[in-house]
HTML snippet that shows the backbone in 3Dmol.js (N, CA, C, O; Angstrom):
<script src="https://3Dmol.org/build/3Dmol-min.js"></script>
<div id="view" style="width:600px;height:400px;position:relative"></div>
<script>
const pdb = `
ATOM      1  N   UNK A   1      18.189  95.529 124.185  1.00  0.00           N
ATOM      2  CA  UNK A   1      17.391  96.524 123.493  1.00  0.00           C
ATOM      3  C   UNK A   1      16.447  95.815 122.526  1.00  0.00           C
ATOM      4  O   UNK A   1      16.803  94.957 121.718  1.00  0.00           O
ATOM      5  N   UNK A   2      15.204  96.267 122.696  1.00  0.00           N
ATOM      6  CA  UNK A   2      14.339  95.607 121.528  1.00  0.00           C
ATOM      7  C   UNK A   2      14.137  96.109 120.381  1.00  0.00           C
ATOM      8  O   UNK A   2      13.629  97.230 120.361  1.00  0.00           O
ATOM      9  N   UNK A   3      14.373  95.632 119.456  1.00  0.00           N
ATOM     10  CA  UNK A   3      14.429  95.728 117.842  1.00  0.00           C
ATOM     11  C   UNK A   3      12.531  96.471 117.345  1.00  0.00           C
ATOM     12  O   UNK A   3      11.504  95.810 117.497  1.00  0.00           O
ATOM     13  N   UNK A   4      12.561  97.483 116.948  1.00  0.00           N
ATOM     14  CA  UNK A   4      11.250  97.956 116.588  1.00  0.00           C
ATOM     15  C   UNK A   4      10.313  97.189 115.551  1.00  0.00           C
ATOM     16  O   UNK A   4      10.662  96.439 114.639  1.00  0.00           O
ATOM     17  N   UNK A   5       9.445  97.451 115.809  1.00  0.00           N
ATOM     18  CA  UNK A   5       8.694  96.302 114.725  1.00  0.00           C
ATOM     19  C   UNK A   5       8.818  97.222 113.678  1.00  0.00           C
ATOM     20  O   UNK A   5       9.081  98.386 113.982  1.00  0.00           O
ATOM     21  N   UNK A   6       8.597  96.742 111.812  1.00  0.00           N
ATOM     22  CA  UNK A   6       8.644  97.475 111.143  1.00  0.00           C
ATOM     23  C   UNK A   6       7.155  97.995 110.981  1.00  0.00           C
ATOM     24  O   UNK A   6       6.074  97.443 111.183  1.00  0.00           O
ATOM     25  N   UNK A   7       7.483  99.195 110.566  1.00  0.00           N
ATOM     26  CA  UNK A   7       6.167 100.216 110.029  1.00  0.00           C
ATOM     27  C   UNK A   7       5.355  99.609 108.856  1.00  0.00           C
ATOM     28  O   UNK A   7       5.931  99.825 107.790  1.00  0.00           O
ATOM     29  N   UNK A   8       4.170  98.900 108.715  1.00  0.00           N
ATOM     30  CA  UNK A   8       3.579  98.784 107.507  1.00  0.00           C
ATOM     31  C   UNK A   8       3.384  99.825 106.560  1.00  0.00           C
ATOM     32  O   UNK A   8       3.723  99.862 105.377  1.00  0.00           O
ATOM     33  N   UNK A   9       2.827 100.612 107.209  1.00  0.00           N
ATOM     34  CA  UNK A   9       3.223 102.188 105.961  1.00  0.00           C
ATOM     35  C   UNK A   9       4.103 102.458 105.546  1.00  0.00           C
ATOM     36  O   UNK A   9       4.100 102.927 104.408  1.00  0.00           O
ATOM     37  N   UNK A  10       5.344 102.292 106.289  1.00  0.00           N
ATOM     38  CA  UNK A  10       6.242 102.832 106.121  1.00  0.00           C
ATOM     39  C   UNK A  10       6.971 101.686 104.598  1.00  0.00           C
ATOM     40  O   UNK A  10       7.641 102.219 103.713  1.00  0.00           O
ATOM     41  N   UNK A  11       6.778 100.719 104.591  1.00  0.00           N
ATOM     42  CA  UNK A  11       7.306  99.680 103.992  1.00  0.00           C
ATOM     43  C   UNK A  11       6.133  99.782 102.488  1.00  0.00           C
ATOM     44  O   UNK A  11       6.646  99.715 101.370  1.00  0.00           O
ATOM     45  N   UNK A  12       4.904  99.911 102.596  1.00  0.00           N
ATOM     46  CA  UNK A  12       3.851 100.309 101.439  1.00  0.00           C
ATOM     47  C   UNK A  12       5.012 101.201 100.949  1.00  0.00           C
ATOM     48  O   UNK A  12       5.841 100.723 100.175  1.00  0.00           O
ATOM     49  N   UNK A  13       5.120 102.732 101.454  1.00  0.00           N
ATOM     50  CA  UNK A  13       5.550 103.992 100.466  1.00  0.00           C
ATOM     51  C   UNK A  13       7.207 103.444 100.317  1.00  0.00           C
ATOM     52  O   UNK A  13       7.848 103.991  99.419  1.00  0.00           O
ATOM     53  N   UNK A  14       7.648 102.800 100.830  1.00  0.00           N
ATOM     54  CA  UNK A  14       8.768 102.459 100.055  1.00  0.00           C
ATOM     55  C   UNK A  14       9.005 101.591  98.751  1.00  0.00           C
ATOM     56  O   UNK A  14       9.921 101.686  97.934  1.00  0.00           O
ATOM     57  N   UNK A  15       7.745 100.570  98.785  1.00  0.00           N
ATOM     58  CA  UNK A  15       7.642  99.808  98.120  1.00  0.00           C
ATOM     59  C   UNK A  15       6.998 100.123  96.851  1.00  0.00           C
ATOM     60  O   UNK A  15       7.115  99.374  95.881  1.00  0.00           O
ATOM     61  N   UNK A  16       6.465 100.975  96.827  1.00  0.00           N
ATOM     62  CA  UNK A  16       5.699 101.900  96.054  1.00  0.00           C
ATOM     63  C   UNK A  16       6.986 102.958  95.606  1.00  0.00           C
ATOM     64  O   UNK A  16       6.444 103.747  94.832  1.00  0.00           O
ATOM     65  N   UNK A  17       7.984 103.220  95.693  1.00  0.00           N
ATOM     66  CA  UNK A  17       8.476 104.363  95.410  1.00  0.00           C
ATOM     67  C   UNK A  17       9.553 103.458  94.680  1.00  0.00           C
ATOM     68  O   UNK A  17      10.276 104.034  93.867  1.00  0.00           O
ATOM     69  N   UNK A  18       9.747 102.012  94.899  1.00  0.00           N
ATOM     70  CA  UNK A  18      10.919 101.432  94.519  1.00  0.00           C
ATOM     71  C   UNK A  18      10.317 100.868  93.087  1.00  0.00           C
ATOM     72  O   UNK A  18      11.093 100.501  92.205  1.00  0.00           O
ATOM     73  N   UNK A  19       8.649 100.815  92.884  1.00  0.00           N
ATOM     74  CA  UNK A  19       8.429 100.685  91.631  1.00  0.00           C
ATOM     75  C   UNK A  19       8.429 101.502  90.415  1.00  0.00           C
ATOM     76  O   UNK A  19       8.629 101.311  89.215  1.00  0.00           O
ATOM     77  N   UNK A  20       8.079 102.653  91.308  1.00  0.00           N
ATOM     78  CA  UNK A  20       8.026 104.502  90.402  1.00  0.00           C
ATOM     79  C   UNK A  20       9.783 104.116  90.022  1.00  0.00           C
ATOM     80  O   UNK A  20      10.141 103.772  88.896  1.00  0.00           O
ATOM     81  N   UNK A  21      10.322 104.198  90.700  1.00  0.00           N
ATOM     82  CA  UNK A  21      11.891 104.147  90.242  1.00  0.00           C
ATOM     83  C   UNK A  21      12.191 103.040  88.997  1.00  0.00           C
ATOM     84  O   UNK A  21      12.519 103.149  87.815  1.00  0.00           O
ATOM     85  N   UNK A  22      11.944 102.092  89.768  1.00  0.00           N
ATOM     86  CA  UNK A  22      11.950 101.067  88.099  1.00  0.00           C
ATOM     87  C   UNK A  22      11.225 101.320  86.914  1.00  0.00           C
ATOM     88  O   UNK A  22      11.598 101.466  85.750  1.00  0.00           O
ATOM     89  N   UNK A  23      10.172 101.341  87.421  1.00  0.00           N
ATOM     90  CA  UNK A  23       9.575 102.102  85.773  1.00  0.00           C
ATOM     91  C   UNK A  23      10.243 102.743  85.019  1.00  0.00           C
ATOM     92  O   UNK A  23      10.128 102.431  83.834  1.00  0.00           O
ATOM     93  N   UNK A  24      11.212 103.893  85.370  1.00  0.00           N
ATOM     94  CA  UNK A  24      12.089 105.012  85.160  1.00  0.00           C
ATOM     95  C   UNK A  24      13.032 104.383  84.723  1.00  0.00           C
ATOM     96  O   UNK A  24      13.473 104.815  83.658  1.00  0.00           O
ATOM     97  N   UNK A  25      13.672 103.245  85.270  1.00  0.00           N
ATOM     98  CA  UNK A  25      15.065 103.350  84.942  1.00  0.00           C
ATOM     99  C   UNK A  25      15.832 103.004  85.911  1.00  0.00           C
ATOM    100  O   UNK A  25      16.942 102.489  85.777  1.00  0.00           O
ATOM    101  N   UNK A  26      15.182 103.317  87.140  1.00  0.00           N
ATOM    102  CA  UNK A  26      16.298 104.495  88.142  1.00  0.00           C
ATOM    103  C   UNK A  26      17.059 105.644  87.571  1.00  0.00           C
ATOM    104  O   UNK A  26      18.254 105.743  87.852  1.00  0.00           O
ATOM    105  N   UNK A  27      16.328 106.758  86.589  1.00  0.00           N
ATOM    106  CA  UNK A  27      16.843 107.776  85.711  1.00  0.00           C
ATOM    107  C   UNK A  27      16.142 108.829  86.508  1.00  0.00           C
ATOM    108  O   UNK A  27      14.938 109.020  86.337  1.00  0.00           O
ATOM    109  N   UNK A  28      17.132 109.814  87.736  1.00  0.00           N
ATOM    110  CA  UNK A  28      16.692 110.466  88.390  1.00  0.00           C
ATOM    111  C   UNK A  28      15.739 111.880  87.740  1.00  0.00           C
ATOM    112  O   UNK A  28      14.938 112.702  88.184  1.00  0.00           O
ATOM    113  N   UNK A  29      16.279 111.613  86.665  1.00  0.00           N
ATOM    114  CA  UNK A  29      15.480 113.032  85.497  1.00  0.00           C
ATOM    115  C   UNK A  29      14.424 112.371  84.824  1.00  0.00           C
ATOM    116  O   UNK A  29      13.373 112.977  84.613  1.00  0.00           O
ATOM    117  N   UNK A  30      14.598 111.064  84.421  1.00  0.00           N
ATOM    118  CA  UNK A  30      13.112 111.022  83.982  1.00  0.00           C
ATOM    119  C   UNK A  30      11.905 110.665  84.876  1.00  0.00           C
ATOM    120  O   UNK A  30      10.771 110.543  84.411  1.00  0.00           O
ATOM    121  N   UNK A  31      12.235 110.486  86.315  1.00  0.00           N
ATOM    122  CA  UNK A  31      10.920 110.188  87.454  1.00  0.00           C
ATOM    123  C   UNK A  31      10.993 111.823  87.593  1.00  0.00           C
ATOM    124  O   UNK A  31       9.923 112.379  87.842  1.00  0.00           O
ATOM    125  N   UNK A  32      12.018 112.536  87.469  1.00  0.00           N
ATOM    126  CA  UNK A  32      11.188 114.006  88.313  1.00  0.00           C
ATOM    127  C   UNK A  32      10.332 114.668  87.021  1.00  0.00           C
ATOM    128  O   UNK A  32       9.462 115.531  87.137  1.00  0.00           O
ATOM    129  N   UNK A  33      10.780 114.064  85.777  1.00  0.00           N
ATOM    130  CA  UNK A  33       9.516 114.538  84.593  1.00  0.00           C
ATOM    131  C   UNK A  33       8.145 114.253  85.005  1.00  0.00           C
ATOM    132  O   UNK A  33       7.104 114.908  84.952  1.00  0.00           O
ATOM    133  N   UNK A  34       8.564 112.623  85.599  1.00  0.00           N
ATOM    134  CA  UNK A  34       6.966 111.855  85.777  1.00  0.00           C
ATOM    135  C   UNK A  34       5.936 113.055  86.767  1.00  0.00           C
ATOM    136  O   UNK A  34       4.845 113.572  86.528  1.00  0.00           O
ATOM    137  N   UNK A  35       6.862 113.163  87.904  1.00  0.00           N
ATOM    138  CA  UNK A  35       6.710 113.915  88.836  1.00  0.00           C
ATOM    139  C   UNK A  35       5.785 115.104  88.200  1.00  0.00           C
ATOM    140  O   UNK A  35       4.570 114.950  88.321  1.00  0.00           O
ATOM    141  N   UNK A  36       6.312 116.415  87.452  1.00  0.00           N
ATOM    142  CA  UNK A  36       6.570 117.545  87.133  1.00  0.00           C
ATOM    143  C   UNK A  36       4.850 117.284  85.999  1.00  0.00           C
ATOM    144  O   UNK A  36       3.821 117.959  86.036  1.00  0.00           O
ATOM    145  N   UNK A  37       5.135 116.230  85.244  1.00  0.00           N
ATOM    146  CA  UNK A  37       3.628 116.116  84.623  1.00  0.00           C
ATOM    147  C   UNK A  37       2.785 115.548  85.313  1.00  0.00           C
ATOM    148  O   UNK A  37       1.622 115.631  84.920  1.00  0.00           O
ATOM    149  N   UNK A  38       3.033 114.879  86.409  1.00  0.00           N
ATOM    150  CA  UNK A  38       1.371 114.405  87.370  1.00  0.00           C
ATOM    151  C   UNK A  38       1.329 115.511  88.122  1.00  0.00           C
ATOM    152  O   UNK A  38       0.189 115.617  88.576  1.00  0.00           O
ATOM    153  N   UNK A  39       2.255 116.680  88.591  1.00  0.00           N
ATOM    154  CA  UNK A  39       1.222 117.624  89.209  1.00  0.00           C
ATOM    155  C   UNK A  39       0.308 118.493  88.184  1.00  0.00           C
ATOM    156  O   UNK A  39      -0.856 118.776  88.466  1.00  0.00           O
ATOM    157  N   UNK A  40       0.887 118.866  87.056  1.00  0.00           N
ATOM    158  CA  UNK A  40       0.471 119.493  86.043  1.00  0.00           C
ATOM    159  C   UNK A  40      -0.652 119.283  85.782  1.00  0.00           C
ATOM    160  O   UNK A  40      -1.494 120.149  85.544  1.00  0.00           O
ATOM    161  N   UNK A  41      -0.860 117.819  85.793  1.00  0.00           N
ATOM    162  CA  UNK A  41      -2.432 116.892  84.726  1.00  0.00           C
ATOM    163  C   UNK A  41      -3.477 117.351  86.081  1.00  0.00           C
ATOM    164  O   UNK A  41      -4.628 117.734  85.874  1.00  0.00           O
ATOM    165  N   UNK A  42      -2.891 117.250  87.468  1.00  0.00           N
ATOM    166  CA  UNK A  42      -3.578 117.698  88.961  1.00  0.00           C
ATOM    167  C   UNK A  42      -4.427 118.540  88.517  1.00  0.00           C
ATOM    168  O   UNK A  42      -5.623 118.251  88.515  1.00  0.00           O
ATOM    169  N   UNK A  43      -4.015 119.631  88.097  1.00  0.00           N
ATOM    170  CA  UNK A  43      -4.895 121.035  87.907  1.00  0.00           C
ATOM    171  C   UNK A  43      -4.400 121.849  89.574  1.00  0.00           C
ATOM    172  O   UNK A  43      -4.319 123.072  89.682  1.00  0.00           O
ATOM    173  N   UNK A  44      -4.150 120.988  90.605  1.00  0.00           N
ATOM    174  CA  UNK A  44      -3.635 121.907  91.861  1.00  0.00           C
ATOM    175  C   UNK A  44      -2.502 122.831  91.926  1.00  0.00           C
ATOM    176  O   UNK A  44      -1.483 122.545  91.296  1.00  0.00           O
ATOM    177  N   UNK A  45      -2.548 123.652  92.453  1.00  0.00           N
ATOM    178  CA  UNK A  45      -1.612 124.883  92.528  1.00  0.00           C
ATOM    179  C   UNK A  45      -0.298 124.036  93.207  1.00  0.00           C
ATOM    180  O   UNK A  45      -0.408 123.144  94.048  1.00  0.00           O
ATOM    181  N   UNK A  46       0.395 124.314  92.889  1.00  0.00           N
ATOM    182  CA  UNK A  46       1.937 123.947  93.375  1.00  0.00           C
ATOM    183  C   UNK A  46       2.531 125.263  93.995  1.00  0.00           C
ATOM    184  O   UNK A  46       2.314 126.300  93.367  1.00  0.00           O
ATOM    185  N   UNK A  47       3.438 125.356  95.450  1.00  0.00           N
ATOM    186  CA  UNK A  47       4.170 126.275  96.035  1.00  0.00           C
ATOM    187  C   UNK A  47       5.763 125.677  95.532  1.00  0.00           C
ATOM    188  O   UNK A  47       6.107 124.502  95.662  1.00  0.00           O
ATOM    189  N   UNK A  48       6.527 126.650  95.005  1.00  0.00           N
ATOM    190  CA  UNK A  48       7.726 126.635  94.734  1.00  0.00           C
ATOM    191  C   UNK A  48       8.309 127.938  95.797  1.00  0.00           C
ATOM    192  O   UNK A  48       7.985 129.094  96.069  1.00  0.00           O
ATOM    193  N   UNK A  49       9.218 127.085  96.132  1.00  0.00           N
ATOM    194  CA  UNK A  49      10.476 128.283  97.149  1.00  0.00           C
ATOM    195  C   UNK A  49      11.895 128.370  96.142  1.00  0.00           C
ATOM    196  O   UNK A  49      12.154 127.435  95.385  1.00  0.00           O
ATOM    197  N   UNK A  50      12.578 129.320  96.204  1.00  0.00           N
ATOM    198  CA  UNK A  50      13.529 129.467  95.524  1.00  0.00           C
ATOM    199  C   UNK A  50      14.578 128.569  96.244  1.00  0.00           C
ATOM    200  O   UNK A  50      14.431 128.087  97.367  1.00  0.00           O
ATOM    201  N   UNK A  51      15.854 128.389  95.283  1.00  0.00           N
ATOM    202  CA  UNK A  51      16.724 127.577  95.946  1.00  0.00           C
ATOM    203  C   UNK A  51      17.510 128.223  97.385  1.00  0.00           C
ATOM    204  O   UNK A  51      17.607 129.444  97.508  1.00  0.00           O
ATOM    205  N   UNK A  52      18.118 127.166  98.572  1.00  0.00           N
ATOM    206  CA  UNK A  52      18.486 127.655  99.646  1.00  0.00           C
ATOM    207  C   UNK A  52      20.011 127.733  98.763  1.00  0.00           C
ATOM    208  O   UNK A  52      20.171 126.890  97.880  1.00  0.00           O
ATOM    209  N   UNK A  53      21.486 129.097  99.105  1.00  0.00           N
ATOM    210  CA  UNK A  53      22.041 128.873  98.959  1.00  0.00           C
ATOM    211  C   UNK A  53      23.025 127.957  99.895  1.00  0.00           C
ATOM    212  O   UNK A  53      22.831 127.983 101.110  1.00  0.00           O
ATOM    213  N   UNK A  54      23.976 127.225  99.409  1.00  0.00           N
ATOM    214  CA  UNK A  54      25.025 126.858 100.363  1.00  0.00           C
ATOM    215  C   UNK A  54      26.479 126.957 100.258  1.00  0.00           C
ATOM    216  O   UNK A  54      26.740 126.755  99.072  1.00  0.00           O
ATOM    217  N   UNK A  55      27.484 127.156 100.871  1.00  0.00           N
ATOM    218  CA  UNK A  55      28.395 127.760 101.226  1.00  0.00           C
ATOM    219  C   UNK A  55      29.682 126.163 100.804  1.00  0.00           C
ATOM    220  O   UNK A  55      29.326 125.024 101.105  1.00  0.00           O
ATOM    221  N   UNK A  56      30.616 126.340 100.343  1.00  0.00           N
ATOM    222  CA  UNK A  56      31.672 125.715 100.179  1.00  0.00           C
ATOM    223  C   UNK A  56      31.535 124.142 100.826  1.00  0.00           C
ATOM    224  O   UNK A  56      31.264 123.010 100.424  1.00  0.00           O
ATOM    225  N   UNK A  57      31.894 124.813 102.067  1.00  0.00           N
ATOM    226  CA  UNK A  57      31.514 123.221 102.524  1.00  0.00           C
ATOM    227  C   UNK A  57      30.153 122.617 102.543  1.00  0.00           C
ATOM    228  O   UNK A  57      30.236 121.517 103.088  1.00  0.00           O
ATOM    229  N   UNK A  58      29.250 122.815 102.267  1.00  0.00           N
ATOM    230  CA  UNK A  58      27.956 122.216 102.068  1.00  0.00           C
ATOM    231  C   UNK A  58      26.947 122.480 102.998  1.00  0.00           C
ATOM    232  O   UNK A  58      25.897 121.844 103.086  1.00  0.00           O
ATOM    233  N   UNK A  59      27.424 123.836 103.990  1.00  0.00           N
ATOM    234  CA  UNK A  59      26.563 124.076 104.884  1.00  0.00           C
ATOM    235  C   UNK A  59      25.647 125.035 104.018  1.00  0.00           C
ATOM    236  O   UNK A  59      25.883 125.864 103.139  1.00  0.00           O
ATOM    237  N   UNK A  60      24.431 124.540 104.678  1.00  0.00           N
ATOM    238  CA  UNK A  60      22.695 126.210 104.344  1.00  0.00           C
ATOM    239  C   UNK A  60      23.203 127.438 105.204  1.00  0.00           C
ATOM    240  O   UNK A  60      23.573 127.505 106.376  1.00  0.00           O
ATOM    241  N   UNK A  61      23.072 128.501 104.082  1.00  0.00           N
ATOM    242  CA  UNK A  61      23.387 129.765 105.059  1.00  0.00           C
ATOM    243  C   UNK A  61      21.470 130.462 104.867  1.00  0.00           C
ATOM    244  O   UNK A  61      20.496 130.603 104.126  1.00  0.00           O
ATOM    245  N   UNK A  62      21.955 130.635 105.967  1.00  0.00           N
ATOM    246  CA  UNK A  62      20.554 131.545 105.982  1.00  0.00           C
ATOM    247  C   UNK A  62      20.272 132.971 105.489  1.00  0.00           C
ATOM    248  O   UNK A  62      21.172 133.810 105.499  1.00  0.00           O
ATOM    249  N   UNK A  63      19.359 133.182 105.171  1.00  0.00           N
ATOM    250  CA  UNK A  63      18.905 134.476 104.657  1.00  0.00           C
ATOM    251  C   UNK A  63      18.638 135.034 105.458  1.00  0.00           C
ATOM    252  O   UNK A  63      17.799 134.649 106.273  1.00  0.00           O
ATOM    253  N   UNK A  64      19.434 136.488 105.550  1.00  0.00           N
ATOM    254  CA  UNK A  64      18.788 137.651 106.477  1.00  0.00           C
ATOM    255  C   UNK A  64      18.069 138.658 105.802  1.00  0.00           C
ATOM    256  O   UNK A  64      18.797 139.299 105.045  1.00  0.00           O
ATOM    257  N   UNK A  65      16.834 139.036 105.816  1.00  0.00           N
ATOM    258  CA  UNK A  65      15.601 139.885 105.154  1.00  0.00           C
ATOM    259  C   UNK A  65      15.748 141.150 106.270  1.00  0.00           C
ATOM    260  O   UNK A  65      14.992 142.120 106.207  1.00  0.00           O
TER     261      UNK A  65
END
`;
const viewer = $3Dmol.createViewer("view");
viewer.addModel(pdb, "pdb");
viewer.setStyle({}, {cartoon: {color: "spectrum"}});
viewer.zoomTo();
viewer.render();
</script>
């Protein structure tokens, strides 16, 4: 079986996401602040969905409307 070559993009946005994290801390609350004020400063509309619930064992139950 041949081994896939790696993704250059794919390796940029990781590499890029592993610096956002250090900056932080690795403090999962203070990158989603970072987060939460760069869309803000955006001026773009943001879509929020409400949370999915889930059930005991960790399965998504679906919503019936």
């Amino acid at each position: 079986m041949k081994t896939p070559q790696p993704d250059p993009i794919i390796a940029e946005v990781r590499a890029i996401r592993a610096q956002h994290a250090a900056r932080f801390g690795y403090d999962v609350k203070a990158i989603f602040r970072d987060i939460q004020a760069r869309q803000e400063a955006s001026g773009r509309q943001y879509v929020s969905y409400p949370a999915r619930r889930t059930s005991s064992d960790g399965q998504i139950q679906s919503r019936r409307t």
